[in-house]
C-alpha positions as CSV (number, residue, x, y, z in Angstrom):
1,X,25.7,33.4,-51.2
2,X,24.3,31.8,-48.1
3,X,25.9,28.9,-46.9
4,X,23.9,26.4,-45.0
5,X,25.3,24.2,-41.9
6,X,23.7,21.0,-42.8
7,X,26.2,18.0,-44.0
8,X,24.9,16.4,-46.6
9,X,25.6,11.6,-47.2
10,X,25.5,12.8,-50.9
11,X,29.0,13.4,-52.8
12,X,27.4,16.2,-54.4
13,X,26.2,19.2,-53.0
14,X,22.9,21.0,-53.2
15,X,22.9,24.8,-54.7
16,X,19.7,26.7,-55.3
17,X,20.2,29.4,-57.9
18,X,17.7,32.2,-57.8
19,X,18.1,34.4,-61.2
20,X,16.1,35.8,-64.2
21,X,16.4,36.7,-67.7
22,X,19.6,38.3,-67.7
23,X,21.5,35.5,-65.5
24,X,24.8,34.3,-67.1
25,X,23.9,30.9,-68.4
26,X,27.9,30.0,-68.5
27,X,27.8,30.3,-64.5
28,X,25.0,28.1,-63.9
29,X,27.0,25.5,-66.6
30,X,30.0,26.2,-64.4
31,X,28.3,25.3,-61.2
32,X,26.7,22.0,-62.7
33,X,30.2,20.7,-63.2
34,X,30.3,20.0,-59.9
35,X,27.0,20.6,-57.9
36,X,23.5,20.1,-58.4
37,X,21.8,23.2,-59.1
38,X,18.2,23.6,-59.0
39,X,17.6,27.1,-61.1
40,X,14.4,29.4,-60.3
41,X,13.6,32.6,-61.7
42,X,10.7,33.5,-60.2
43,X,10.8,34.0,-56.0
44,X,7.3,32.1,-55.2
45,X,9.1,29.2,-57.0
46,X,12.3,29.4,-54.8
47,X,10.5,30.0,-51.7
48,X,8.6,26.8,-52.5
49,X,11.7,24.7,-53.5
50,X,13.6,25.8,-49.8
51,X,10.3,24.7,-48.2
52,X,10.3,21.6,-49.6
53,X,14.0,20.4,-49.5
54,X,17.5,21.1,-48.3
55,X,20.5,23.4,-49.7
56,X,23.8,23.5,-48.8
57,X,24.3,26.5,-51.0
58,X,22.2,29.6,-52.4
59,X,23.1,31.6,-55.0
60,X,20.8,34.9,-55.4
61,X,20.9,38.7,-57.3
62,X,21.7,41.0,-54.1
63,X,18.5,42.7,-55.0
64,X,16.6,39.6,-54.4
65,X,18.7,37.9,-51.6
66,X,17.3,39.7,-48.2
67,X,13.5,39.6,-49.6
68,X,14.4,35.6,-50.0
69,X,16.0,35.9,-46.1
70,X,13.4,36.8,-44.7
71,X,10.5,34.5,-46.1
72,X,13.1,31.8,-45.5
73,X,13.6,33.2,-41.7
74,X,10.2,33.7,-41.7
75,X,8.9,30.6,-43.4
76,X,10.9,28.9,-40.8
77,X,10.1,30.5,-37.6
78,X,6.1,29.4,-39.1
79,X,7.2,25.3,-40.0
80,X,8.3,25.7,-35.7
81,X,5.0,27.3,-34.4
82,X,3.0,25.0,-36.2
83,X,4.3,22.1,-35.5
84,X,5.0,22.3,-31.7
85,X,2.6,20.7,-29.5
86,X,1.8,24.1,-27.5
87,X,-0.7,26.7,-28.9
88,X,0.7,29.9,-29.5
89,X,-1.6,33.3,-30.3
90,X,-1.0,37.0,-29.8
91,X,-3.7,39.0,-27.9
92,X,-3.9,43.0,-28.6
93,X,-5.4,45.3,-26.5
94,X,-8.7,44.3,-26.9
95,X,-8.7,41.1,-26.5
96,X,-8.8,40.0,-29.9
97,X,-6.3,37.1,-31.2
98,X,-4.9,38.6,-34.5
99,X,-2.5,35.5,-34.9
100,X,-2.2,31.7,-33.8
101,X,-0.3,28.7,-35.0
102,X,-2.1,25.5,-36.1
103,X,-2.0,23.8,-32.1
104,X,-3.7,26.6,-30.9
105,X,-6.8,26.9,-33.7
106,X,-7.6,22.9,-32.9
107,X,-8.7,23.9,-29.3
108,X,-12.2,24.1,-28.6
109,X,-13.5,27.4,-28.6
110,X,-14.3,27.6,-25.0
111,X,-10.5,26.9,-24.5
112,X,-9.8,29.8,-27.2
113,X,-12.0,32.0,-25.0
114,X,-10.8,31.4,-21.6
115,X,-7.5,32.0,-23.7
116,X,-8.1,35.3,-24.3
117,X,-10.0,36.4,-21.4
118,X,-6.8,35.4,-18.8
119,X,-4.7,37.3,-21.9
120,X,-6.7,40.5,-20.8
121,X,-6.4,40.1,-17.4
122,X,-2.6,39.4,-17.8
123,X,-2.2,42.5,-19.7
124,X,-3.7,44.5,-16.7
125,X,-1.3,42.7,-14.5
126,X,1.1,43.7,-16.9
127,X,0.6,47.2,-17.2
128,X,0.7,47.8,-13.9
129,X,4.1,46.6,-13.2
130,X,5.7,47.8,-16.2
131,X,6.8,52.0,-16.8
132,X,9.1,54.0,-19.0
133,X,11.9,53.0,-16.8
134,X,11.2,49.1,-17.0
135,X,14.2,47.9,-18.6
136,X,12.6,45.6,-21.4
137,X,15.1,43.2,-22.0
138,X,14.3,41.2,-18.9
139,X,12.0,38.7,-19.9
140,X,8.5,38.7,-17.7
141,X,6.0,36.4,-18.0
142,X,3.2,34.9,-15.7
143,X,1.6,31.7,-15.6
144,X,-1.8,30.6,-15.7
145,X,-4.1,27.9,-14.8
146,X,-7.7,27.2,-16.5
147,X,-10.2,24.1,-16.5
148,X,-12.5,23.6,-19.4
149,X,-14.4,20.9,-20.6
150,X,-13.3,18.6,-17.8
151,X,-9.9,19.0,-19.3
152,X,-7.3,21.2,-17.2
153,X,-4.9,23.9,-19.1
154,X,-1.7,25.8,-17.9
155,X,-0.9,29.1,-19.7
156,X,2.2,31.4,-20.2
157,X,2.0,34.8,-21.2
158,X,4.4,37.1,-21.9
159,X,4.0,41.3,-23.0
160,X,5.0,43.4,-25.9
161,X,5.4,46.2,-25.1
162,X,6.4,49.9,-27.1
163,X,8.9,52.2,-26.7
164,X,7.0,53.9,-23.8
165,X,6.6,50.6,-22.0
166,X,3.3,50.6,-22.6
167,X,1.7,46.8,-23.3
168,X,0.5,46.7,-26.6
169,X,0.3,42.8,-27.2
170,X,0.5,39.3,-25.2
171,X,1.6,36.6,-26.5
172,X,0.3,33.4,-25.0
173,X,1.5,29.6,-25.0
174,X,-1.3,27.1,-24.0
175,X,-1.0,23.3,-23.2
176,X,-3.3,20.8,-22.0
177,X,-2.0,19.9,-18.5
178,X,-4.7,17.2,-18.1
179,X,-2.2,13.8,-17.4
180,X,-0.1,16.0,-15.3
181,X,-2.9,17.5,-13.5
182,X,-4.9,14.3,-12.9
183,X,-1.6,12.4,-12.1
184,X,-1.0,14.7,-9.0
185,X,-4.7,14.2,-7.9
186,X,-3.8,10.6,-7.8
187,X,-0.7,11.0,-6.0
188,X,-2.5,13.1,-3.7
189,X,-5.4,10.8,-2.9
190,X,-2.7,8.0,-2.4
191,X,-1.1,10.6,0.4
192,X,-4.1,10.8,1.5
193,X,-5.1,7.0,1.9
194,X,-1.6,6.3,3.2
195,X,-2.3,9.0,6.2
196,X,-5.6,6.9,6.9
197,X,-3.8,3.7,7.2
198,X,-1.3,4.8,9.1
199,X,-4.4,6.3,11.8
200,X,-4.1,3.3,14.1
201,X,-2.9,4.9,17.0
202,X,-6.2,6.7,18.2
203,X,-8.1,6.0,21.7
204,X,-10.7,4.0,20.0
205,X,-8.7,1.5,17.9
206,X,-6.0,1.2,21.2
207,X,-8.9,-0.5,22.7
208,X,-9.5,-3.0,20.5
209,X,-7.5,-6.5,20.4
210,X,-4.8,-6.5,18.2
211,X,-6.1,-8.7,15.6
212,X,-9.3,-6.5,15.5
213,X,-6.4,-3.9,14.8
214,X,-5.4,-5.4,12.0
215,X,-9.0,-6.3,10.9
216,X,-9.6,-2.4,10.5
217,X,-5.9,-2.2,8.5
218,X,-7.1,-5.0,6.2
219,X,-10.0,-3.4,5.3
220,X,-8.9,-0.6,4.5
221,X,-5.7,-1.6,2.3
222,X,-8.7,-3.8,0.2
223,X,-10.8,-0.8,0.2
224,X,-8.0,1.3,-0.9
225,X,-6.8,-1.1,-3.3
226,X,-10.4,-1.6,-4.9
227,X,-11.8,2.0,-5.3
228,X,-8.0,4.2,-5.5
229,X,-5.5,1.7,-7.0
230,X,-8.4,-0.5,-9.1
231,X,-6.4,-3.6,-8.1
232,X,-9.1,-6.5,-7.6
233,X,-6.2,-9.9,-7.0
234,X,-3.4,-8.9,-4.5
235,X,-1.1,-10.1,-2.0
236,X,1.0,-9.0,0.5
237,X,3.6,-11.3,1.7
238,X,6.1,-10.0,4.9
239,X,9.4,-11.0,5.0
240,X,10.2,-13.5,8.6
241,X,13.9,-12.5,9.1
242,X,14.5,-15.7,10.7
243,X,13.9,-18.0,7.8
244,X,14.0,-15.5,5.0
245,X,10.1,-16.6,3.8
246,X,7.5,-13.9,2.5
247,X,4.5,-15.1,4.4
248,X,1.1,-13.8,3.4
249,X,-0.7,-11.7,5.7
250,X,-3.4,-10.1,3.3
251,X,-4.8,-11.9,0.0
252,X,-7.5,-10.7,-2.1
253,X,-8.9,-12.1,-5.2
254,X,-6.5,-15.0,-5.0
255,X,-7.0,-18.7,-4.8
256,X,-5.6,-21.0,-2.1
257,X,-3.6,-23.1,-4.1
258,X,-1.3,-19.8,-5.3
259,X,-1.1,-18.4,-1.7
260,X,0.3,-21.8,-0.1
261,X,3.2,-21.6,-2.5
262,X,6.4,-21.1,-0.3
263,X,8.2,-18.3,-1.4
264,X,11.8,-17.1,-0.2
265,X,13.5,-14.1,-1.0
266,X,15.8,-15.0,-3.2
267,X,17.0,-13.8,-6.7
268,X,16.1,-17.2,-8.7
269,X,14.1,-19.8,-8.2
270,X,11.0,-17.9,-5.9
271,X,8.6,-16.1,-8.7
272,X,8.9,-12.6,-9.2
273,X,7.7,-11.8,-5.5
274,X,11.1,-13.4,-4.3
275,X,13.1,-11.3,-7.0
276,X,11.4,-8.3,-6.0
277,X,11.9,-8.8,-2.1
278,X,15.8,-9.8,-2.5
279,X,16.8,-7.2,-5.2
280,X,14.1,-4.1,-4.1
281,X,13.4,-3.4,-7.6
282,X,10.4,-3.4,-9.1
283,X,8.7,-6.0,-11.7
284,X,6.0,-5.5,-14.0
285,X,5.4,-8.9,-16.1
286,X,3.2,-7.9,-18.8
287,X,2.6,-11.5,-20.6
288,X,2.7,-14.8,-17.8
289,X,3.1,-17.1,-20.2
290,X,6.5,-15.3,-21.9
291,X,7.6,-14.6,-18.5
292,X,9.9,-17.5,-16.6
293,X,9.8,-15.7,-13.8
294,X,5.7,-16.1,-13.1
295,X,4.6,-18.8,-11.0
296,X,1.1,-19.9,-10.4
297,X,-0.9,-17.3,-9.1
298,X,-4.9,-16.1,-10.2
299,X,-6.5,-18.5,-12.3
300,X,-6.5,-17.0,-15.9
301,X,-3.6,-14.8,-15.1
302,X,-2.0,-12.5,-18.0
303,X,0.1,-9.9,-16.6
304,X,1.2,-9.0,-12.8
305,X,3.1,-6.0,-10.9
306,X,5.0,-6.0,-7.9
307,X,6.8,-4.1,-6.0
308,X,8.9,-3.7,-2.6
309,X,7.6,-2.7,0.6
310,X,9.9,-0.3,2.2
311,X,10.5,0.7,5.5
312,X,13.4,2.7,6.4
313,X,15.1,1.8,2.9
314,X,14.9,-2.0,4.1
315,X,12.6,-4.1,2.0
316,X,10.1,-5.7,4.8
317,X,7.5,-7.5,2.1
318,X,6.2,-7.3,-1.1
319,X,2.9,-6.2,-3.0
320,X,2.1,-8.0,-5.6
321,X,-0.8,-7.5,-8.3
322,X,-2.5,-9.5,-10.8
323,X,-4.7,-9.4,-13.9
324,X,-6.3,-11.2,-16.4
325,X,-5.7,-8.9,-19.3
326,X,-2.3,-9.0,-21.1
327,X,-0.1,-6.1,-20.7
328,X,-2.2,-4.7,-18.0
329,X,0.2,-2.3,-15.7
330,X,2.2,1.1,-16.6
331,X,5.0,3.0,-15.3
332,X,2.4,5.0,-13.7
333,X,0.7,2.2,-11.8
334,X,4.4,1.0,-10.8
335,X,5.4,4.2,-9.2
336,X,1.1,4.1,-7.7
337,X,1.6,0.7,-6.1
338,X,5.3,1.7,-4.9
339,X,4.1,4.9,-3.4
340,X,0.5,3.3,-1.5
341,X,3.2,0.0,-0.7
342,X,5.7,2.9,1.5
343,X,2.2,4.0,3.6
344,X,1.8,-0.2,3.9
345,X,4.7,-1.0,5.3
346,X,4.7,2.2,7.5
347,X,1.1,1.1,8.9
348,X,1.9,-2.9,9.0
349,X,5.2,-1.2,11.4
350,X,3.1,1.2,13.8
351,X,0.7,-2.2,14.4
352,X,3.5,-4.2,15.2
353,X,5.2,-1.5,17.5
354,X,1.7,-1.1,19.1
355,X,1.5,-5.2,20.0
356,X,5.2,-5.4,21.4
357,X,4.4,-1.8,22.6
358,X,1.6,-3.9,24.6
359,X,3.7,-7.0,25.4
360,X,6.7,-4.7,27.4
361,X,4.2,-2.5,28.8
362,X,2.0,-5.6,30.3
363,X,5.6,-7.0,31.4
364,X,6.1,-4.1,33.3
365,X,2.8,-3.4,34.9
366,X,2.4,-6.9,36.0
367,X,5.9,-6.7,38.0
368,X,4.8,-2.9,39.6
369,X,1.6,-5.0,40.3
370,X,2.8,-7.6,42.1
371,X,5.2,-5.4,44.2
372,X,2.8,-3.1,45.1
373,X,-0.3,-5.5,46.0
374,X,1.4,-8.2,47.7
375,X,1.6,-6.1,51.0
376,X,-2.6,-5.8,51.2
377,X,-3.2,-9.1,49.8
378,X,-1.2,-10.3,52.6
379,X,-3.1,-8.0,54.9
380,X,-6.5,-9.7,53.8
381,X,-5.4,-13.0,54.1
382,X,-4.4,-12.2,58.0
383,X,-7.5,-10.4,58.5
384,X,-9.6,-12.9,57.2
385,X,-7.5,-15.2,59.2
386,X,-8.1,-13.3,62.2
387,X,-11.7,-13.3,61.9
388,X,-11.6,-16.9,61.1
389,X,-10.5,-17.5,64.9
390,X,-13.2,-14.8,66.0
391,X,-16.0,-16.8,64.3
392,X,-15.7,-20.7,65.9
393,X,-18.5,-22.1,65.7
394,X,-20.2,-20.3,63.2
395,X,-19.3,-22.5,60.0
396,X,-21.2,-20.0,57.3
397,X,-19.2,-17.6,58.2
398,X,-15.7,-19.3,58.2
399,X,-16.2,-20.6,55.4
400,X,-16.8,-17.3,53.2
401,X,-13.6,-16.3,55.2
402,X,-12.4,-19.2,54.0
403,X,-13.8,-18.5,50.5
404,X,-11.8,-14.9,50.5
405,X,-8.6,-16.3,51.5
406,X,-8.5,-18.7,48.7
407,X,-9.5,-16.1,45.9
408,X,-6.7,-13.5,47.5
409,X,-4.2,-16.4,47.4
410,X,-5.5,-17.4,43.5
411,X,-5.0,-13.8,42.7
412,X,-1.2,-13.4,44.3
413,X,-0.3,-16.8,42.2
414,X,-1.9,-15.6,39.1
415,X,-0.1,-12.3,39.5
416,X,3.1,-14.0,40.3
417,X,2.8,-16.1,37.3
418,X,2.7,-13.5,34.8
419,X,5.4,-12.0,35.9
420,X,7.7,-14.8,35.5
421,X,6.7,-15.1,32.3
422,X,4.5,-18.1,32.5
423,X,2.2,-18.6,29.9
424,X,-0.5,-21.4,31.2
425,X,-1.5,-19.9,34.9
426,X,-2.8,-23.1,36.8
427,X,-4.5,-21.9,39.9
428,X,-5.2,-24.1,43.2
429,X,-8.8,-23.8,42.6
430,X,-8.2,-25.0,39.1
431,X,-5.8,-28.2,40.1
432,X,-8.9,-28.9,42.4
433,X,-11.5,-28.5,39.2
434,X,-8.6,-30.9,37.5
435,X,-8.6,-33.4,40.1
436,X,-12.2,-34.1,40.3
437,X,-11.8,-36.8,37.1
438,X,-12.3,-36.2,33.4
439,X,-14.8,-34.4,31.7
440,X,-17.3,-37.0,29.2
441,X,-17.3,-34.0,26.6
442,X,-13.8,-34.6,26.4
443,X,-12.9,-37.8,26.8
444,X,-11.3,-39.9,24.0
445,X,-10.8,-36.9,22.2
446,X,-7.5,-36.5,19.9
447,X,-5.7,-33.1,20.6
448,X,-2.5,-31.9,18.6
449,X,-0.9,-29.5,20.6
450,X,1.9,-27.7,18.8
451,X,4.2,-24.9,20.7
452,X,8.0,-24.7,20.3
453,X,7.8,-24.2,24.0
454,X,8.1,-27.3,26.1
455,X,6.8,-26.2,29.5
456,X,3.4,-25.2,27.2
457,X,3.2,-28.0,25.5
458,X,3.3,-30.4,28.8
459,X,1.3,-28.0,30.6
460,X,-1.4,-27.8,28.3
461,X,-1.5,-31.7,27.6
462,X,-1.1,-32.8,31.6
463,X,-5.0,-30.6,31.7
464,X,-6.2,-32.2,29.3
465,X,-5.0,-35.6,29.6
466,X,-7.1,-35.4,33.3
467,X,-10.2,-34.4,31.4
468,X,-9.9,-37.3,29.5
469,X,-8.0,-36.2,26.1
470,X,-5.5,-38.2,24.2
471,X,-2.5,-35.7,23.4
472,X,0.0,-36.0,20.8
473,X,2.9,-32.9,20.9
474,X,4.9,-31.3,18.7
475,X,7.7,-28.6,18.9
476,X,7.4,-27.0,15.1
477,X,5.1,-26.3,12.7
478,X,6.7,-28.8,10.6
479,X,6.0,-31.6,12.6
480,X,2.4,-30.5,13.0
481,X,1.7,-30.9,9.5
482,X,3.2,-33.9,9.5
483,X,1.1,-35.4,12.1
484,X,-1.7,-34.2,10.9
485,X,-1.0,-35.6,7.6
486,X,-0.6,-39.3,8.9
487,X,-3.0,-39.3,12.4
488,X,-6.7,-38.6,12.6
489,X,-7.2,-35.8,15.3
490,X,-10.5,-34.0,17.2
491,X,-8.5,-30.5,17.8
492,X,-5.6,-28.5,16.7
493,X,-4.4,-26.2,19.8
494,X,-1.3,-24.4,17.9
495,X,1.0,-21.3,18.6
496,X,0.6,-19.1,15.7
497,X,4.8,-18.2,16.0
498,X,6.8,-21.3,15.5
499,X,9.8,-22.7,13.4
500,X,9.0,-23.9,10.5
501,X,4.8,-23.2,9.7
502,X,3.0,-20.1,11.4
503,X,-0.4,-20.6,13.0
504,X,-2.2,-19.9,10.1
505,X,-0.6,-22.5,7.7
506,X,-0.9,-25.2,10.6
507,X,-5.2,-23.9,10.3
508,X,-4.7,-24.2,6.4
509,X,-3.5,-27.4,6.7
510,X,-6.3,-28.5,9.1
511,X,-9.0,-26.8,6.8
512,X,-7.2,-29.0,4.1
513,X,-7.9,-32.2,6.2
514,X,-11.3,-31.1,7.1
515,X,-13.7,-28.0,7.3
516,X,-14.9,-29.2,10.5
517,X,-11.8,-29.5,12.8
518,X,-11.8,-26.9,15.1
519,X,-8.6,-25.4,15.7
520,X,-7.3,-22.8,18.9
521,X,-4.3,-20.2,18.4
522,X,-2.6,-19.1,21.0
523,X,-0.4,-16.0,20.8
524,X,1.6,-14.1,23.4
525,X,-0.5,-10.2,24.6
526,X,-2.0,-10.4,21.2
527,X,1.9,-10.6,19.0
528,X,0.5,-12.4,15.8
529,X,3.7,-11.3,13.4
530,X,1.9,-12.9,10.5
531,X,-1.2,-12.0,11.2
532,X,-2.4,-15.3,11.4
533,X,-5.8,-14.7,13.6
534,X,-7.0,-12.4,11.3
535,X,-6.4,-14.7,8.1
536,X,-7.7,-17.9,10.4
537,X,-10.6,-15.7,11.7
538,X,-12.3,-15.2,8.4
539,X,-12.2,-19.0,7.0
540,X,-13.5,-20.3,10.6
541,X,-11.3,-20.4,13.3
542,X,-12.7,-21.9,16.6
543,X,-11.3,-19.4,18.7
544,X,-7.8,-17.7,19.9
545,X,-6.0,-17.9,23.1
546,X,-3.9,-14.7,24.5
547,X,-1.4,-15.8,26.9
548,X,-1.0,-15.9,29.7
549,X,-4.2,-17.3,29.9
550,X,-5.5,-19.5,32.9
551,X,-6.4,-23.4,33.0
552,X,-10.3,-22.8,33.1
553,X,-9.9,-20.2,30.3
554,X,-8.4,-23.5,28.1
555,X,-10.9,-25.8,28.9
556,X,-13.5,-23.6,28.3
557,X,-12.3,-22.7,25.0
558,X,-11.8,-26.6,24.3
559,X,-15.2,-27.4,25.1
560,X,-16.3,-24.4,23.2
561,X,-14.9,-25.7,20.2
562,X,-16.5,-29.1,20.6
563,X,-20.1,-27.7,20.6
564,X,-20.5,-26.8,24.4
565,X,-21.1,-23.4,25.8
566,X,-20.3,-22.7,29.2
567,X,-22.7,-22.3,32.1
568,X,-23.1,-19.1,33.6
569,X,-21.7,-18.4,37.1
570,X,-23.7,-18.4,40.2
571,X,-23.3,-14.6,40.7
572,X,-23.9,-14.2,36.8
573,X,-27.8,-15.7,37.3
574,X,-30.4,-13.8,36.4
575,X,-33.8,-13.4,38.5
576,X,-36.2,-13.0,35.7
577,X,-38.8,-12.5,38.4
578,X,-37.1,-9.6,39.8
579,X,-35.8,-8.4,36.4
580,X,-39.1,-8.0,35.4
581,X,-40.5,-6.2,38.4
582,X,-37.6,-3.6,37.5
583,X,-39.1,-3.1,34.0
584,X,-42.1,-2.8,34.8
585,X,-41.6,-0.8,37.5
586,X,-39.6,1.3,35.3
């Protein structure tokens, strides 16, 4: 009798009794009592009965019982081949399959051929590694890879060998490694793209401005995004430590109205972008309008990702994604977006470290400057001096002295301004260009001016107010808004770092008011820590302001912005007589 392991729900058990002719019909009675018996005389019939359903018991002459074994063992080991999702064959000597399982007969025959081909040149692999001596109970195998039909393959192979240890056979298992295959590619191209946005340190880009810096960045995390990712509507948002906001410093594919949503990083309350940026998990919202979480982002939206951006294991901003289609995002785009977001955040980082990079190192030159010039500056001013007293009488002369000593002394101020930090330089030659009455471009003019530092914003309006302006001041972002909300004004000069609203929402709300009023950013050596210049820059910003700047570089970029561009210097005019003369001549 062979007794089967399976526990049966059923109160009665499950015998199959295989017998003939001369089978005691009392037994099988006997057996009914209690179990259901299901009586075969014939093997084909039996063998068909244990392939069809399950027995806890069968009952078998011992003539008939290991024949019935092994088609059972055999029977089963064929149910296992065929219904794994590998192909299995065996290769002989020649090449030729002489068995496979039902997988392995529904690849294409150039898949079947390549099959058999790396089954050869296994077995020569094979053969030379194996001897008489070769103790056959270690298992060897060797692995394969294959493309065919645009479709990749990975295959095992393993040898039969004889007594002898020579390889008579190969058996091969084959499966189509295509998702895995195509899923490193992508993971490899993302590596790739993250190593190109993270290439912001070279000679050529170190050059640039920094919001010409993050120009280049931009354009490539939208060109990435577009032809790698296939995400048309994004955002990033960074996180301001200070107030705990996610502020937007690349949108794509996104209207206005979504992007000047304030968002905090908090649990509840902030969309899924505020979720995602307090608990660094992941979100994938695959229907908007079952989803409480979902505030208003593209128009026509269906289904959004997002996900943390990571620096150091601190979550530093978000990436979020949108779509129009219902259930648009997988796991596999989650774990894409979260492995291009890492290179993001590790590229937004070097930027920033470059700019404050910038801001020490231009602290630091400008004191070296200053103590190592002010001894010859001082010499030129007494030489020129000197010569002064040698040429009485001869006015030209004195006064281009004269002319040297004031530029000397402009450049000793100037120098001594930036290194105490000021951020408006105003020169002697430009109090004089100050004092000679207002300016008819500018007069009557209404300029907000909006710093949280007051020494700027009195500095900034006591120039202008001499050129004619009406100022009105403000010491946050919050105020500015307000003001502009309730006044009528000409110009917007605004930091783009304050409490409250960041330069580019103070633009925003100007562009809101009116396409035409200009507005000026000012930043500190280029610092712009939400990229507000860049943002501004595309949707018509007048112009930007890098402190320390000096007086004549503000009104020039005031008048700028109302229409007028400035007159060339003296030494800057061009002979086109003489310029002319050279091209010809040349």
């Amino acid at each position: 009798m062979h007794e089967s392991n399976h526990e049966s729900n059923a109160e009665r058990r499950r015998l199959l009794f295989l017998g003939g002719k001369f089978t005691d019909e009392r037994l099988i009675e006997s057996l009914r009592a209690v179990y259901d018996v299901d009586h075969f005389t014939e093997m084909d019939d039996a063998m068909h009965a244990l392939r069809d359903r399950d027995y806890h018991a069968v009952f078998s002459d011992a003539g008939d019982f290991l024949p019935l074994e092994r088609n059972l063992v055999g029977q089963k080991a064929n149910l296992v081949l065929n219904t794994i999702g590998e192909g299995v064959c065996i290769v002989n000597t020649d090449g030729v399959c002489t068995w496979s399982n039902q997988r392995m007969r529904q690849f294409s025959p150039e898949v079947f051929e390549r099959v058999t081909q790396t089954c050869c040149q296994a077995r020569v692999l094979f053969s030379q590694q194996t001897s008489p001596t070769t103790d056959r109970s270690i298992a060897q195998s060797k692995k394969f890879t294959f493309q065919a039909n645009d479709r990749y393959f990975e295959l095992m192979t393993s040898p039969v060998t004889n007594s002898e240890g020579k390889v008579i056979q190969i058996v091969a298992v084959v499966w189509d490694a295509t998702s895995g295959k195509r899923l490193q590619q992508k993971i490899d191209a993302i590596d790739a793209a993250g190593r190109e946005l993270s290439r912001i340190e070279g000679d050529s880009i170190m050059k640039l401005a920094p919001a010409d810096r993050l120009g280049i960045l931009r354009n490539k995390i939208i060109k990435f995004s577009h032809d790698l990712m296939h995400f048309d509507h994004f955002a990033i948002r960074l996180l301001d430590k200070r107030t705990n906001k996610l502020e937007v410093v690349i949108a794509e594919g996104l209207p206005s109205d979504a992007l000047d949503i304030d968002l905090y990083a908090q649990p509840e309350g902030n969309g899924i972008s505020g979720y995602v940026a307090a608990t660094g998990r992941s979100y994938i919202c695959h229907d908007t309008e079952k989803d409480a979480r979902y505030v208003l982002g593209l128009d026509h939206c269906k289904s959004s990702l997002t996900v943390p951006l990571r620096l150091f294991d601190k979550v530093i901003g978000v990436y979020n994604i949108e779509s129009e289609r219902v259930g648009e995002f997988t796991e596999d785009d989650r774990q894409f977006a979260e492995i291009f977001g890492r290179y993001v955040a590790m590229a937004l980082n070097i930027l920033d470290l470059l700019v404050v990079e910038r801001f020490t190192t231009t602290g630091t030159i400008a004191e070296s400057v200053v103590q190592e010039i002010n001894r010859p500056l001082g010499s030129i001013i007494t030489e020129a001096q000197s010569l002064m007293e040698d040429y009485i009488g001869d006015d030209v002369m004195r006064k281009r002295l004269y002319s040297v000593v004031e530029s000397v002394e402009s450049i000793r101020q100037s120098l001594r301004a930036v290194k105490e930090g000021q951020s408006v330089i105003v020169t002697a030659e430009s109090e004089k260009d100050c004092a000679q009455g207002g300016d008819p471009v500018l007069s009557g003019k209404r300029v907000l001016i909006a710093d949280d530092e007051q020494n700027i914003r009195q500095t900034i309006a006591e120039v202008l107010q001499k050129q004619g302006c009406l100022c009105t001041s403000c010491k946050d972002g919050f105020e500015a808004v307000n003001m502009l909300n309730q006044e009528k004004f000409d110009l917007i000069v605004s930091d783009i770092k304050m409490p409250y609203r960041n330069g580019y929402e103070i633009f925003a709300a100007a562009r809101r008011i009116s396409d035409d009023l200009p507005v000026i950013l000012m930043t500190g050596f280029g610092y712009d820590p939400h990229h507000s210049i860049v943002r501004a820059s595309q949707e018509g910003l007048a112009s930007v302001l890098f402190k320390p700047f000096k007086v004549d570089q503000l009104l020039e970029e005031v008048r700028k912005a109302f229409g007028v561009e400035p007159e060339p210097k003296q030494d800057e005019t061009v002979d086109d007589t003489s310029d002319n003369q050279s091209n010809a001549n040349a």
